[in-house]
N, C-alpha and C positions, 0 to 999 in steps of 0.2 A: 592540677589534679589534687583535690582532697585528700588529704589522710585517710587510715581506715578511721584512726582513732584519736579526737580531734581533747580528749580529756587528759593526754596525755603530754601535748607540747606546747610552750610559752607563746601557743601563738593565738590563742583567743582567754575570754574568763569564759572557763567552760562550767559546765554545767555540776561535774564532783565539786567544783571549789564554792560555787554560789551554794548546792544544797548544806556543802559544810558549813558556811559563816551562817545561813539560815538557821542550823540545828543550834548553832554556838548562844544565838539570838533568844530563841525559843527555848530554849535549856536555861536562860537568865544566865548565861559566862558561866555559873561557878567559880571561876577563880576570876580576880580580876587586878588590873595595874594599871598604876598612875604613870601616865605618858608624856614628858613635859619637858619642850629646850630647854638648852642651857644658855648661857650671855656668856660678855666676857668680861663683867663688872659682877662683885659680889653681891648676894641677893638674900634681903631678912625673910624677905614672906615668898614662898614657893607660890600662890594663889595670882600674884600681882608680877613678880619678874621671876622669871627660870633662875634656874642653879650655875652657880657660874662656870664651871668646869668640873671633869673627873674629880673625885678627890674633897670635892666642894657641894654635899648636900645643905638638903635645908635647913634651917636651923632648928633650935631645939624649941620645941612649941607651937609650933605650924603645923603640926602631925592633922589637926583639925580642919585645916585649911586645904589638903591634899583633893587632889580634885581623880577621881576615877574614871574610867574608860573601860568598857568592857573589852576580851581577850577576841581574838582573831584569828578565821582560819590559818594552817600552817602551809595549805595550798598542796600540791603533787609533786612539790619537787624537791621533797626534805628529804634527807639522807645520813644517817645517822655514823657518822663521820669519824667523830672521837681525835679531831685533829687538833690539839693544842698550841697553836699557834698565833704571833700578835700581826704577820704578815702573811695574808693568804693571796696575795696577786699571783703568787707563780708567771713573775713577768708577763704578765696581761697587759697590753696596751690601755688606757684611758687615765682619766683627769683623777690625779691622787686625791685619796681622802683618809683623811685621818681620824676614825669614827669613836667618840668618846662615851661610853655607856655608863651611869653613876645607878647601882641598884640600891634601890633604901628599903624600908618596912614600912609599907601604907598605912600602919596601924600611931606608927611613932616618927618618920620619916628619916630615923636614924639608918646608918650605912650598913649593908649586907656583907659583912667577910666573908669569901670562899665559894659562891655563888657563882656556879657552871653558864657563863652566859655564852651561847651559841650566834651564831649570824650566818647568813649564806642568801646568794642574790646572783640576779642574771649578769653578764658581761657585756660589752659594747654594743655588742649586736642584739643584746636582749636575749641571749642563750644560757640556760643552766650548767655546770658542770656534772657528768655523770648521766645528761642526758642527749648528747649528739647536737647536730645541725635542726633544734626544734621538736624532738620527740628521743624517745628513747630507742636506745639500739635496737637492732635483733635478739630474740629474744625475749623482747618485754621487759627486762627488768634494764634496774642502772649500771652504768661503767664503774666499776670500781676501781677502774683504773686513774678517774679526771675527779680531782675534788677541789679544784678552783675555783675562790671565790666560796671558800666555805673555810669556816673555824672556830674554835672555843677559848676562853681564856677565863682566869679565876680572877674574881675580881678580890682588890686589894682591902689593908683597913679601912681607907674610905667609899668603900662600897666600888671604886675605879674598874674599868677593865676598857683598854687599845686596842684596835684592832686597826692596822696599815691597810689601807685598800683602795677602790676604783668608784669612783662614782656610779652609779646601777644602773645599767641599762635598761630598756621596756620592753613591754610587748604587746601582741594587741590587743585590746580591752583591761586593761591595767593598767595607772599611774604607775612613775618611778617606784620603786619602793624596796626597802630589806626588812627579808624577816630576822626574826628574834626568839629566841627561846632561852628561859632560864632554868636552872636546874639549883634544887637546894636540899639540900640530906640525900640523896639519891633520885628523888621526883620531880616531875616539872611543873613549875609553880604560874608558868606563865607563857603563853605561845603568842606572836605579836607582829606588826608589821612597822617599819619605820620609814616617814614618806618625806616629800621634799617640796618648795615653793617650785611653781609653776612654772615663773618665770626663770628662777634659775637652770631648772630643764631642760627647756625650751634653745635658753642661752649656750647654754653645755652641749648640746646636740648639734649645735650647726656648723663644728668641727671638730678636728681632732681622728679618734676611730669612731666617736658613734657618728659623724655626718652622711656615710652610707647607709647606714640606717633608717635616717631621716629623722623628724618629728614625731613625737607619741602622738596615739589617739584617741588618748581618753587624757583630760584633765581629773585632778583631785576629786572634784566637785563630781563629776559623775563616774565616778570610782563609789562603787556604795560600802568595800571594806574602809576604806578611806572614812568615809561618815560612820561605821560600825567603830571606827579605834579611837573615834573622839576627835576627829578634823584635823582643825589650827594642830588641837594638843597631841598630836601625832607626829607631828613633823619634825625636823631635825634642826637645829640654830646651826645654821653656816655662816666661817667667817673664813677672811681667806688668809692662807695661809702666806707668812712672810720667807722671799729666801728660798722654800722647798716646793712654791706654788700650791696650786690647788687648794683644797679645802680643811677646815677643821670641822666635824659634826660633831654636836652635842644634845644628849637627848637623858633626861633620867626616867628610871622604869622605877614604878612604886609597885612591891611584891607584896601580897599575902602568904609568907613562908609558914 
C-alpha cells in the first residue's frame, strides 16, 4: 500500500527535492563551495591532490586553483537541531566512521575559525531520525524526540571540525550520501551533500546492519544531485581506519563567507 504522502519519506527522490535542486540550478546556486577529498599524504596544489586531513588546508596560493561546485538541495528531512555534539550515533548499529570536514575561504583557501558546520543522514536501514519507520509521525510534523544521526560542531584554527558516526544508509532513488550545512556569523553560507565510491557501498552493504536492507538503487552516476555537487569532487576520501576499524572520511568544503 502506498503512502498518502510519498514527499515526505526516504523512500523514493521525490518530487519537493528534484523541484528544489531544479530551483538551486536555475537560481545559478548563489552561494557556492568547493567540495574536495582529502589524502593521507600532504598536498601543495588543492587542484592536483586533495588536503591531507582536518587541520591540513591548502596551501597558501592555490586559492586560484580552487575548483567550485555549485550548493545543493537540503532535501525534507532537515531539522534544525542545534545539537553540539562530535558523537552523534546514539549507539546505532553500523560501520564507524570518522568523518573529517576542513572549512576554508574559496576566495583565499585559508581555514574558517568557528564555522557552525552541521551533518545529519539516514541510518542503516536508510531511515532519518525525527522521522519514523520512512515517513513522518502522526501529525505531520518531526519527532523531536529522535535526533540521531544529526549534529554540529565549530570547527577549530585550522578550519577542522569531527564528527564520530555510521556510514549512511540509502534509500530509494538516492545514492549514499550526508548532508552538510555550514553556518558562519549567524547565516548559512553553504547547504551540501557528501557522497561516497560505489564500490565501497555496495561492499558495506552486504553485511553487518545494512545487509537487511539490501543493495541501493541508484548509483552516483544516476543520482543527478550527485552530478549537481560536482561528481568525483563530492565524494568523501576513505581510508580505513587502524585498531578502531571502519573508516576515516575526509572532504574539504570551500565557503564563500
Amino acid at each position: 500500500m502506498t503512502p498518502a504522502n510519498d514527499s515526505q519519506r526516504p523512500g523514493l527522490f521525490n518530487r519537493r527535492e528534484a523541484i528544489a535542486a531544479a530551483g538551486v540550478l536555475g537560481a545559478g546556486a548563489g552561494a557556492w563551495a568547493l567540495l574536495r577529498g582529502g589524502g593521507s599524504r600532504p598536498a601543495p596544489r588543492l587542484a592536483t591532490t586533495p588536503a591531507a586531513s582536518v587541520g591540513s588546508p591548502p596551501a597558501a596560493g592555490a586559492a586560484r586553483m580552487c575548483v567550485l561546485s555549485p550548493e545543493v538541495t537540503e532535501g525534507p528531512y532537515y531539522i534544525a537541531s542545534h545539537l553540539t555534539r562530535r558523537n552523534i550515533t546514539e549507539g546505532l548499529p553500523g560501520l564507524p566512521l570518522a568523518l573529517r570536514i576542513t572549512v576554508v575561504d574559496a576566495g583565499t583557501c585559508k581555514p574558517i575559525r568557528g564555522a557552525d558546520v552541521e551533518v545529519w543522514h539516514a541510518n542503516a536501514s536508510g531511515v532519518y531520525s525525527g522521522f519514523g519507520g520512512g515517513g513522518p509521525p502522526s501529525g505531520g510534523g518531526p519527532d523531536n524526540a529522535k535526533r540521531f544521526l544529526r549534529g554540529h560542531q565549530r570547527s577549530d584554527a585550522r578550519g577542522g571540525v569531527l564528527f564520530d558516526t555510521i556510514y549512511p544508509g540509502w534509500y530509494p532513488g538516492r545514492s549514499p550520501h550526508i548532508h552538510v550545512k555550514a553556518h558562519v556569523g549567524g547565516r548559512v553560507v553553504h547547504t551540501g551533500q557528501i557522497f561516497f565510491s560505489d564500490a565501497t557501498s555496495d561492499a558495506i552493504y552486504r553485511s553487518g546492519a545494512y545487509r537487511p536492507h539490501g543493495q541501493p538503487d541508484t548509483t552516483n552516476q544516476d543520482d543527478g544531485i550527485f552530478r549537481q555537487a560536482g561528481g568525483a569532487r563530492a565524494r568523501a576520501h576513505l581510508t580505513r581506519r587502524r585498531g578502531a576499524g571502519g573508516y576515516t572520511g575526509r572532504i574539504v568544503l570551500g565557503l564563500r563567507a
